[in-house]
N, CA, C and O atoms as CSV, one atom per row, in Angstrom:
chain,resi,resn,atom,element,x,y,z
A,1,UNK,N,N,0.840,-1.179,0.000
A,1,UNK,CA,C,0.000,0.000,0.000
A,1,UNK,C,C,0.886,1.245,0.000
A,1,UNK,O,O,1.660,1.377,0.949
A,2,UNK,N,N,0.852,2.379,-1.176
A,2,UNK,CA,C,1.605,3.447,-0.865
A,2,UNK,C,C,0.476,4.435,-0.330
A,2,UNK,O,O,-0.728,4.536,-0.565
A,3,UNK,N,N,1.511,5.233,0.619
A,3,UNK,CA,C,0.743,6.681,1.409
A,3,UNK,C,C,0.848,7.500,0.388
A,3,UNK,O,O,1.694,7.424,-0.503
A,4,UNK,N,N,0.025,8.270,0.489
A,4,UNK,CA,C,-0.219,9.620,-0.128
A,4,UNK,C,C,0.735,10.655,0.397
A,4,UNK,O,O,0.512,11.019,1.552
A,5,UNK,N,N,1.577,11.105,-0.117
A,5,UNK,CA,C,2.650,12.189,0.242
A,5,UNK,C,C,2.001,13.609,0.652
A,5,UNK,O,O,2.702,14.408,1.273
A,6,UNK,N,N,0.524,13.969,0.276
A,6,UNK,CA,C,-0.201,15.049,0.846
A,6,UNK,C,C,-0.861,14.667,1.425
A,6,UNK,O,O,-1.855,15.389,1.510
A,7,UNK,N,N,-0.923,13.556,2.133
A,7,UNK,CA,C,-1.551,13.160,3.793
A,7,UNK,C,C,-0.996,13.012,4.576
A,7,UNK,O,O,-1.457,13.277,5.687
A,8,UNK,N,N,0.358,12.485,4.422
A,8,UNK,CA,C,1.654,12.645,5.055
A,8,UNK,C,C,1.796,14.172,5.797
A,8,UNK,O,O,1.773,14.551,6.968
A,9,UNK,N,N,1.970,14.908,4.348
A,9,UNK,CA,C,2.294,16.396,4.633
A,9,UNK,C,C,1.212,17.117,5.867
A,9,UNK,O,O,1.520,17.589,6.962
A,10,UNK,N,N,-0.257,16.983,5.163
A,10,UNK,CA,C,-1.256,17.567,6.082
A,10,UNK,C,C,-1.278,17.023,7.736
A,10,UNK,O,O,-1.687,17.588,8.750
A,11,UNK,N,N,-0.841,16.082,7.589
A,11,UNK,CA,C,-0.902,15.052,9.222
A,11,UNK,C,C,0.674,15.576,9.953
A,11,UNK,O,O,0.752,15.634,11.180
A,12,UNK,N,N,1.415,15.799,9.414
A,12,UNK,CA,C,2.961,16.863,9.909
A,12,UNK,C,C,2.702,18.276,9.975
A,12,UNK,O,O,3.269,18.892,10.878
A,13,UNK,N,N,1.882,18.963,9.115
A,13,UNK,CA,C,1.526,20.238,9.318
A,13,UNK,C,C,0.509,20.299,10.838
A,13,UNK,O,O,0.803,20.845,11.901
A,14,UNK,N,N,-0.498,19.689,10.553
A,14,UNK,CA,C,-1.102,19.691,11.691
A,14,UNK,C,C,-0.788,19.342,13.126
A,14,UNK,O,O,-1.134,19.923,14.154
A,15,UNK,N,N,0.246,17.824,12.891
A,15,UNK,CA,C,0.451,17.796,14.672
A,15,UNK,C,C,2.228,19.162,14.811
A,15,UNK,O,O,3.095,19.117,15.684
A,16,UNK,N,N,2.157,19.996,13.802
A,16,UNK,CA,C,3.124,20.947,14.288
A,16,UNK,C,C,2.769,22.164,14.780
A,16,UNK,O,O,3.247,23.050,15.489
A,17,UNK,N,N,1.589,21.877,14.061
A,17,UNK,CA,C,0.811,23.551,14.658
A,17,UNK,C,C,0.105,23.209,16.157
A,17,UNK,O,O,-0.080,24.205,16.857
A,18,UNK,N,N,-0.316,21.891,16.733
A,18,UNK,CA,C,-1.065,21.524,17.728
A,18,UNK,C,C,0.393,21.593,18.754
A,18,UNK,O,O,0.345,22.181,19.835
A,19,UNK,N,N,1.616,20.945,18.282
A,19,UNK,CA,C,2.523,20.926,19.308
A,19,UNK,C,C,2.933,22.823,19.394
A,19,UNK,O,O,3.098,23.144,20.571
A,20,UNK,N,N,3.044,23.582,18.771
A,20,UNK,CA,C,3.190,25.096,18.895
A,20,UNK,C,C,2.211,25.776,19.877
A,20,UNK,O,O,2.487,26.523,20.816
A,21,UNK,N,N,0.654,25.226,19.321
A,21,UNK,CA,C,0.058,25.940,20.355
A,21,UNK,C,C,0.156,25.258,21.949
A,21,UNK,O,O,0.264,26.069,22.869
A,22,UNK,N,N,0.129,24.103,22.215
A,22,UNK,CA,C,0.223,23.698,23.107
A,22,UNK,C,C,1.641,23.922,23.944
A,22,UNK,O,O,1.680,23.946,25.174
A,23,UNK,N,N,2.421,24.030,23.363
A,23,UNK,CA,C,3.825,23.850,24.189
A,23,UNK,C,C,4.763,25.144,23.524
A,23,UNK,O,O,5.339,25.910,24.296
A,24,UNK,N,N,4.829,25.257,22.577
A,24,UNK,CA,C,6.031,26.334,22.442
A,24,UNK,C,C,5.276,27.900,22.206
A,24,UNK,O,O,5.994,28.900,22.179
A,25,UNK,N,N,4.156,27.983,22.083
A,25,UNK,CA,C,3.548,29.142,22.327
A,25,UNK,C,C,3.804,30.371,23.450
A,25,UNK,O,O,3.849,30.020,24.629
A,26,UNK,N,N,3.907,31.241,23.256
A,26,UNK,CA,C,4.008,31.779,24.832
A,26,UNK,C,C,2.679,32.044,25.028
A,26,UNK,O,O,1.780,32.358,24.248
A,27,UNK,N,N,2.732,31.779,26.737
A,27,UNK,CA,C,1.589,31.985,27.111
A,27,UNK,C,C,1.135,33.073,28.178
A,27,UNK,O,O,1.891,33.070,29.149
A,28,UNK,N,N,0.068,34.036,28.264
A,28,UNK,CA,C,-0.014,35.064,28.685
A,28,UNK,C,C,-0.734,34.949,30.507
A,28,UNK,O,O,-0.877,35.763,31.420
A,29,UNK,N,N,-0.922,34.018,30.391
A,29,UNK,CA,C,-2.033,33.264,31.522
A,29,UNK,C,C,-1.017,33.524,33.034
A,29,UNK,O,O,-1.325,34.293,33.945
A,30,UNK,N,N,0.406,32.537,32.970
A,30,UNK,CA,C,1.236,32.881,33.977
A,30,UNK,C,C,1.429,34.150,34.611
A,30,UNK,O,O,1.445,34.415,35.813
A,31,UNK,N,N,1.628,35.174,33.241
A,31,UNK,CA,C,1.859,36.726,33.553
A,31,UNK,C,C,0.870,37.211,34.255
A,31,UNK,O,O,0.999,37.917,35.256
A,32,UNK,N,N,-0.367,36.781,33.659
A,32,UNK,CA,C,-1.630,37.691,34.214
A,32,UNK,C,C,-1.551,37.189,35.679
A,32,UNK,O,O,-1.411,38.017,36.580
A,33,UNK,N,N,-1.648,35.665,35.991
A,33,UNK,CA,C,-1.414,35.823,37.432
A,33,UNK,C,C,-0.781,36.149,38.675
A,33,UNK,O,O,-1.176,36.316,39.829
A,34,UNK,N,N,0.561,36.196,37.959
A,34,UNK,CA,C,1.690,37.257,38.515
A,34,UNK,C,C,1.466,38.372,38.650
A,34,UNK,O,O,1.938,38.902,39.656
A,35,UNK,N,N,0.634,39.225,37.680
A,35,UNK,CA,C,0.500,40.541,37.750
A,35,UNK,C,C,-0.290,40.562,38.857
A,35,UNK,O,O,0.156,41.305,39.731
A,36,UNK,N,N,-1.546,39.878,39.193
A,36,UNK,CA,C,-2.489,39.570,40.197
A,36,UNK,C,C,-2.152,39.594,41.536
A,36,UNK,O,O,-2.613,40.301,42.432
A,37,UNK,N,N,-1.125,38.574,41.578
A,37,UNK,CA,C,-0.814,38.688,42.849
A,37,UNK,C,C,0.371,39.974,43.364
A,37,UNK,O,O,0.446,40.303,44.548
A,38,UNK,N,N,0.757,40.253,42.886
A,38,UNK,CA,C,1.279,41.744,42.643
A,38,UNK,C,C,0.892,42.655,42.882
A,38,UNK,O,O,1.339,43.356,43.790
A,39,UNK,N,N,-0.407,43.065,41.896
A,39,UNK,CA,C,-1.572,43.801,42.755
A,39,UNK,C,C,-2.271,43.489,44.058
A,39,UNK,O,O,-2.666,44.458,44.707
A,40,UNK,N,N,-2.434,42.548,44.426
A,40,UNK,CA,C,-2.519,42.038,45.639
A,40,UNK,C,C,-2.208,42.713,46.927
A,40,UNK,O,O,-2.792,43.170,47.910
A,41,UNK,N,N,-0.445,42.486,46.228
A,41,UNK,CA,C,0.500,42.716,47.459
A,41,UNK,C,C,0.801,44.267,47.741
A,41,UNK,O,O,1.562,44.758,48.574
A,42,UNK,N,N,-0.164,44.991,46.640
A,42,UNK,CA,C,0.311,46.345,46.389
A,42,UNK,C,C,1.224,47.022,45.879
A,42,UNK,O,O,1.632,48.171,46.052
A,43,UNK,N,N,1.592,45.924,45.024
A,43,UNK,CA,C,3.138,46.491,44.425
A,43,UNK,C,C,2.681,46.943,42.656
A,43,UNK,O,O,3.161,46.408,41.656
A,44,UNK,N,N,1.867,47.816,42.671
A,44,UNK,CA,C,1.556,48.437,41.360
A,44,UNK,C,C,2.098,48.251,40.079
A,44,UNK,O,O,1.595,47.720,39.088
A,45,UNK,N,N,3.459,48.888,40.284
A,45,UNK,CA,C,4.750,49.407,39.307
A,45,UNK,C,C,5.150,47.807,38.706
A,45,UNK,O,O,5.238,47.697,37.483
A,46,UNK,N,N,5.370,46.674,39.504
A,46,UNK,CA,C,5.781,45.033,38.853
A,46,UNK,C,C,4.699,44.537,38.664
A,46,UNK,O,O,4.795,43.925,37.601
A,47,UNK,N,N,3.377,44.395,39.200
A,47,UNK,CA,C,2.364,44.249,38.178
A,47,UNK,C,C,1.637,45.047,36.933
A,47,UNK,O,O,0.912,44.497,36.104
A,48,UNK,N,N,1.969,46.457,36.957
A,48,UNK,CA,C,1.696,46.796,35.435
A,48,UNK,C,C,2.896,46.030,34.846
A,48,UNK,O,O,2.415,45.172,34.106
A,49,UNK,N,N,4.208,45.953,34.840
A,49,UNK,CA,C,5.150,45.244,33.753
A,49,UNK,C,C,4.637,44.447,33.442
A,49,UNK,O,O,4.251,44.382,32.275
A,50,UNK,N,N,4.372,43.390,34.411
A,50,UNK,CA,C,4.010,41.697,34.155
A,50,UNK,C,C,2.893,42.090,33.049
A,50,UNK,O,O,3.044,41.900,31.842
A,51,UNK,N,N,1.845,42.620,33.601
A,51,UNK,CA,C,0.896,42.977,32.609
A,51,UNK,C,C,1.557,43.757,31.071
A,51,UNK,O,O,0.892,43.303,30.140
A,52,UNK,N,N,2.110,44.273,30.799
A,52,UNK,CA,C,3.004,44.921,29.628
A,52,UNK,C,C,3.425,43.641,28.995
A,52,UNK,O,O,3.465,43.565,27.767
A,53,UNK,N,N,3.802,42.435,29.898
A,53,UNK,CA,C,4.721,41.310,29.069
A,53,UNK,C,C,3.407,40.577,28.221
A,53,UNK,O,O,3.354,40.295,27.023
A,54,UNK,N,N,2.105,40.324,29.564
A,54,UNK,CA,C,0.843,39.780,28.759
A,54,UNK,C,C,0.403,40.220,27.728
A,54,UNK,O,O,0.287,39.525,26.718
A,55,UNK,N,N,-0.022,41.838,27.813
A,55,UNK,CA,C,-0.181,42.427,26.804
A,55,UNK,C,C,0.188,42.236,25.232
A,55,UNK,O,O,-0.492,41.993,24.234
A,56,UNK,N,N,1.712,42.477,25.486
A,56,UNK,CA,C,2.378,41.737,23.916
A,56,UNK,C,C,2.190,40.353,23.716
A,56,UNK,O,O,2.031,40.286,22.497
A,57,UNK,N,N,2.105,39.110,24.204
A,57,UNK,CA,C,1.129,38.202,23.894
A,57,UNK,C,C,-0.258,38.453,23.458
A,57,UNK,O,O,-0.496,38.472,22.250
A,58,UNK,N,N,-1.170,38.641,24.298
A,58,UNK,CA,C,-2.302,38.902,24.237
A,58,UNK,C,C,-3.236,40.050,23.877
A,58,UNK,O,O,-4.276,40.038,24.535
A,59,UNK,N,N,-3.112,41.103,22.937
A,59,UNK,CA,C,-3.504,42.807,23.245
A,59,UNK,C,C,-4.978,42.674,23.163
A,59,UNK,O,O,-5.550,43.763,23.102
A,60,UNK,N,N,-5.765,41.600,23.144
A,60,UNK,CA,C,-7.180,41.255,23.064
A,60,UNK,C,C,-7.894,40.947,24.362
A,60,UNK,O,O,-9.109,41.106,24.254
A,61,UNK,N,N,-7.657,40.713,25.068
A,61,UNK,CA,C,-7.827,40.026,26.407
A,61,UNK,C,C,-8.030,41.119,27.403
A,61,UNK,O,O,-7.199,41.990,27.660
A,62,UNK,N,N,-9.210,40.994,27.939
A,62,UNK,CA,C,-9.761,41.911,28.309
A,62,UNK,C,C,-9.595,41.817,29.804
A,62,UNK,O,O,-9.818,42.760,30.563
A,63,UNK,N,N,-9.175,40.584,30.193
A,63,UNK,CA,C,-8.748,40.352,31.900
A,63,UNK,C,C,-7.174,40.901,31.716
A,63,UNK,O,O,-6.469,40.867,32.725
A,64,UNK,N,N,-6.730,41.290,30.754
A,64,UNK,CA,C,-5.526,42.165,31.096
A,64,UNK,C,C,-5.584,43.517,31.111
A,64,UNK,O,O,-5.000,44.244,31.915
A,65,UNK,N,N,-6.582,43.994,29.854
A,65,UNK,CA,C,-7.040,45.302,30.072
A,65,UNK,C,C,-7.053,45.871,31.015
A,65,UNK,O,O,-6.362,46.834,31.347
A,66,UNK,N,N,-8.085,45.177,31.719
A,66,UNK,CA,C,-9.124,45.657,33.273
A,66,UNK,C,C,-8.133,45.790,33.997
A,66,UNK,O,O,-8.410,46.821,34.610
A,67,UNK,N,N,-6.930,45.376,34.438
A,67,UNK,CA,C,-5.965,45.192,35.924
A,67,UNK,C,C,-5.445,46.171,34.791
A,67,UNK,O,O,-6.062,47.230,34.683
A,68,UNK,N,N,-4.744,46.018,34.227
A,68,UNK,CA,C,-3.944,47.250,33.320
A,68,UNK,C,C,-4.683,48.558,34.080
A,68,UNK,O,O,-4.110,49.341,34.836
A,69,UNK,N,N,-5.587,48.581,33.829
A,69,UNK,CA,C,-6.546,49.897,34.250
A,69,UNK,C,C,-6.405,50.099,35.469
A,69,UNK,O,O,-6.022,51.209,35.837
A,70,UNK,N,N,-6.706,48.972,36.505
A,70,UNK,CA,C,-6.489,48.978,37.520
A,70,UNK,C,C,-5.629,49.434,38.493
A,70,UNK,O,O,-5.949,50.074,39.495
A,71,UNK,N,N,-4.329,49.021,38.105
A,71,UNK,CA,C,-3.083,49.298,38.399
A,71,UNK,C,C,-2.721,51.203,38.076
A,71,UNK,O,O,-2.348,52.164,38.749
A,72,UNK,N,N,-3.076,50.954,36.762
A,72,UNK,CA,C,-3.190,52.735,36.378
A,72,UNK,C,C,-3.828,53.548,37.221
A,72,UNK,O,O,-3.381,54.657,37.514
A,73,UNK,N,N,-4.843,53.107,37.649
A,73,UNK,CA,C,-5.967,53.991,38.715
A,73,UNK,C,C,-4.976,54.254,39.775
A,73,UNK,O,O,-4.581,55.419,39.818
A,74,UNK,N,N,-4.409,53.310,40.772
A,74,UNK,CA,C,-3.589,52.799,41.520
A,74,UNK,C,C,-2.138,54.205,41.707
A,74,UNK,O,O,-1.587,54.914,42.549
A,75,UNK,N,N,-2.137,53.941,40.542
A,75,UNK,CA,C,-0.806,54.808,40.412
A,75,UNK,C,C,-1.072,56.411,39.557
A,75,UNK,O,O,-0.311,57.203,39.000
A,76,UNK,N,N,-2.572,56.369,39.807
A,76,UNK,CA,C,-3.146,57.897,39.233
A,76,UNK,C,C,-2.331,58.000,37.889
A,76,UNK,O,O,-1.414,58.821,37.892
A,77,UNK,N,N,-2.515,57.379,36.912
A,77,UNK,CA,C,-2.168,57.392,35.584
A,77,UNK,C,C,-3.761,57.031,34.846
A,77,UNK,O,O,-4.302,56.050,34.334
A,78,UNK,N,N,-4.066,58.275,35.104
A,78,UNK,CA,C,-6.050,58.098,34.522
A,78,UNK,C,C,-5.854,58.088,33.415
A,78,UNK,O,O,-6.378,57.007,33.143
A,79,UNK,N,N,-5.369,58.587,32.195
A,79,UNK,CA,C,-5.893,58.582,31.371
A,79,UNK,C,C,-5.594,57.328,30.139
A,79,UNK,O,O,-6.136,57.023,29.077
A,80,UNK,N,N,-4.168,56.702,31.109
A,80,UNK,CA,C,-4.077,55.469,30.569
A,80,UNK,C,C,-5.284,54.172,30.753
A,80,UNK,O,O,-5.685,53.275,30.012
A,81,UNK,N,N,-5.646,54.681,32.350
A,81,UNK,CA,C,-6.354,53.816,32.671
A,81,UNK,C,C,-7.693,53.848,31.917
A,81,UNK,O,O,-8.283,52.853,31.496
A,82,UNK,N,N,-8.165,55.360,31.784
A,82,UNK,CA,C,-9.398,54.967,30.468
A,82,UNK,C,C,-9.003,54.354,29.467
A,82,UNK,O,O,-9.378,53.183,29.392
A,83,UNK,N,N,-8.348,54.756,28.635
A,83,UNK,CA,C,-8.129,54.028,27.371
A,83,UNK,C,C,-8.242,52.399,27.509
A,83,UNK,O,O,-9.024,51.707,26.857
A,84,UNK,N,N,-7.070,51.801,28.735
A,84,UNK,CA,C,-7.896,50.404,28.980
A,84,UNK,C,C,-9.473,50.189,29.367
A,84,UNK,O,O,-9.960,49.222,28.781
A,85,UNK,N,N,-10.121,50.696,29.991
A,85,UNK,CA,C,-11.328,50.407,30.470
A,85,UNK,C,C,-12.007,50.413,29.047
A,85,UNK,O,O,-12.667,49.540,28.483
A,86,UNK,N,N,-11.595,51.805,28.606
A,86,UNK,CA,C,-12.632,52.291,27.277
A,86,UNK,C,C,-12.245,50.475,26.488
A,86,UNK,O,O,-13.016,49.518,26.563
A,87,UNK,N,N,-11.448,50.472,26.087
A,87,UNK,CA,C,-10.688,49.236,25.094
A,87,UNK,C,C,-11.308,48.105,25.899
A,87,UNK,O,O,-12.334,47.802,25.291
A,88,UNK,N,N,-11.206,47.495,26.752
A,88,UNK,CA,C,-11.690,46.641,27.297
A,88,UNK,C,C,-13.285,46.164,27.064
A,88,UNK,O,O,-13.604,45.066,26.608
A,89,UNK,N,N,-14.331,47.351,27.524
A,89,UNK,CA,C,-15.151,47.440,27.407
A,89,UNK,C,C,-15.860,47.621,25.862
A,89,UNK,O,O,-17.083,47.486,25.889
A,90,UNK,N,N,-15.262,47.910,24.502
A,90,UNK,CA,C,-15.591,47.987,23.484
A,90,UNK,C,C,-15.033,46.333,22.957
A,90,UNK,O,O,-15.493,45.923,21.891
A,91,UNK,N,N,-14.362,45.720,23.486
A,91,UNK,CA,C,-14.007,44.396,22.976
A,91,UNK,C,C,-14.892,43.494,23.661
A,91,UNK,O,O,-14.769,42.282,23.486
A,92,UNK,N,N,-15.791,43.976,24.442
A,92,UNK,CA,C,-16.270,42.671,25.891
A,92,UNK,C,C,-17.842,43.986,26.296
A,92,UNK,O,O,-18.168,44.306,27.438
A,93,UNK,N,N,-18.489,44.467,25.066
A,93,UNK,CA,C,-19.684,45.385,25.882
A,93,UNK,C,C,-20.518,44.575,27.362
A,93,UNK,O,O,-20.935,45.191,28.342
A,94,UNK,N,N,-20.580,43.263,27.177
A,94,UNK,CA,C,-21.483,42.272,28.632
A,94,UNK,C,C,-20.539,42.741,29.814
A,94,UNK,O,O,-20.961,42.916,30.957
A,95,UNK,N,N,-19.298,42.917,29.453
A,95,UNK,CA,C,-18.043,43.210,30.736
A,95,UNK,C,C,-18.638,44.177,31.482
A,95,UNK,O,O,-18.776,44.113,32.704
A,96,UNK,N,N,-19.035,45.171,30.710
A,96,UNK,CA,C,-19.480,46.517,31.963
A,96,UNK,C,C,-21.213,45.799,31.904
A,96,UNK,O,O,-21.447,45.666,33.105
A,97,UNK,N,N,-21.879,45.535,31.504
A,97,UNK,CA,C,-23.180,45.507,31.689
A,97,UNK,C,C,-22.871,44.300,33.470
A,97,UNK,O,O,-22.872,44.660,34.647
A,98,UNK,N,N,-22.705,43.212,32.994
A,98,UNK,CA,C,-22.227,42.380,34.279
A,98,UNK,C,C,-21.557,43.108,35.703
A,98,UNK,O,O,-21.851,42.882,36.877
A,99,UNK,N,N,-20.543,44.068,35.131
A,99,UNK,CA,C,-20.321,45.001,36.430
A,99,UNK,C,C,-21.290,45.660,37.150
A,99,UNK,O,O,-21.526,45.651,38.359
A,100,UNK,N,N,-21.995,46.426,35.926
A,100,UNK,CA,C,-22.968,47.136,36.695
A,100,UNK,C,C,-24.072,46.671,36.910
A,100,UNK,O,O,-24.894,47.529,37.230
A,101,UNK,N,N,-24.648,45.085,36.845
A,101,UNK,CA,C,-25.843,44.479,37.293
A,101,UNK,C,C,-25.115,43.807,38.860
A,101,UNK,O,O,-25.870,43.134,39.562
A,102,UNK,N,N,-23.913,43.992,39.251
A,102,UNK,CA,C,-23.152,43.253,40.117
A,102,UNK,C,C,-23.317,44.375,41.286
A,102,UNK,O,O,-23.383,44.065,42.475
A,103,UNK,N,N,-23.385,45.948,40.723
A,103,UNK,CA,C,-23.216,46.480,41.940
A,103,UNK,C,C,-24.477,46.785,42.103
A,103,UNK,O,O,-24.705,47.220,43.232
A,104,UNK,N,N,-25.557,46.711,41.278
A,104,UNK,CA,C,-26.766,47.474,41.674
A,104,UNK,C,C,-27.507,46.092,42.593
A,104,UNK,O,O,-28.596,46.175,43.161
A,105,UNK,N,N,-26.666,44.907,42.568
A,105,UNK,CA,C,-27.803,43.702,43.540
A,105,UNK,C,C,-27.000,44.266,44.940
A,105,UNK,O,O,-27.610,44.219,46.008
A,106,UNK,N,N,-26.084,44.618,44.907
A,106,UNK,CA,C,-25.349,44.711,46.812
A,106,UNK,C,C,-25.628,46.464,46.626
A,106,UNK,O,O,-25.358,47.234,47.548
């Protein structure tokens, strides 16, 4: 029985792109929780970086936005911090609707 040399190919293309995303990808997830606990601890200034490193992974991700913003508030850098909120909230409109159905029940 001979293989088909473009099933070959498609079945190597594919488990290369599955091993990339899975393993050699960078991933933004670690950062964000670093940045988290960072903010946490009150240390503003090393969780916006961490967040800066997610960012360039991720500039879509709207749980980086939000602490981005956060942190900005933090360190009275408002008008950065709108631009995330604004950005955040135009990529994710349910994001603020969910906020503000969150504060009007408490």
């Amino acid at each position: 029985m001979r293989v088909n040399r473009i099933w070959v190919a498609t079945a190597v293309i594919f488990l290369a792109a599955a091993l990339y995303e899975v393993r050699l990808k960078p991933q933004s997830r670690p950062l964000y929780e670093r940045a988290r606990s960072l903010y946490g601890q009150q240390n503003y200034v090393a969780s916006l970086q961490e967040l800066n490193r997610a960012y360039e992974i991720e500039p879509n991700s709207t749980d980086i936005l939000v602490l981005m913003g956060w942190n900005q508030l933090k360190l009275r850098q408002l008008d950065e911090a709108r631009n995330n909120f604004s950005r955040a909230s135009r990529l994710n409109p349910k994001l603020v609707e969910e906020e503000l159905a969150k504060l009007s029940k408490s």
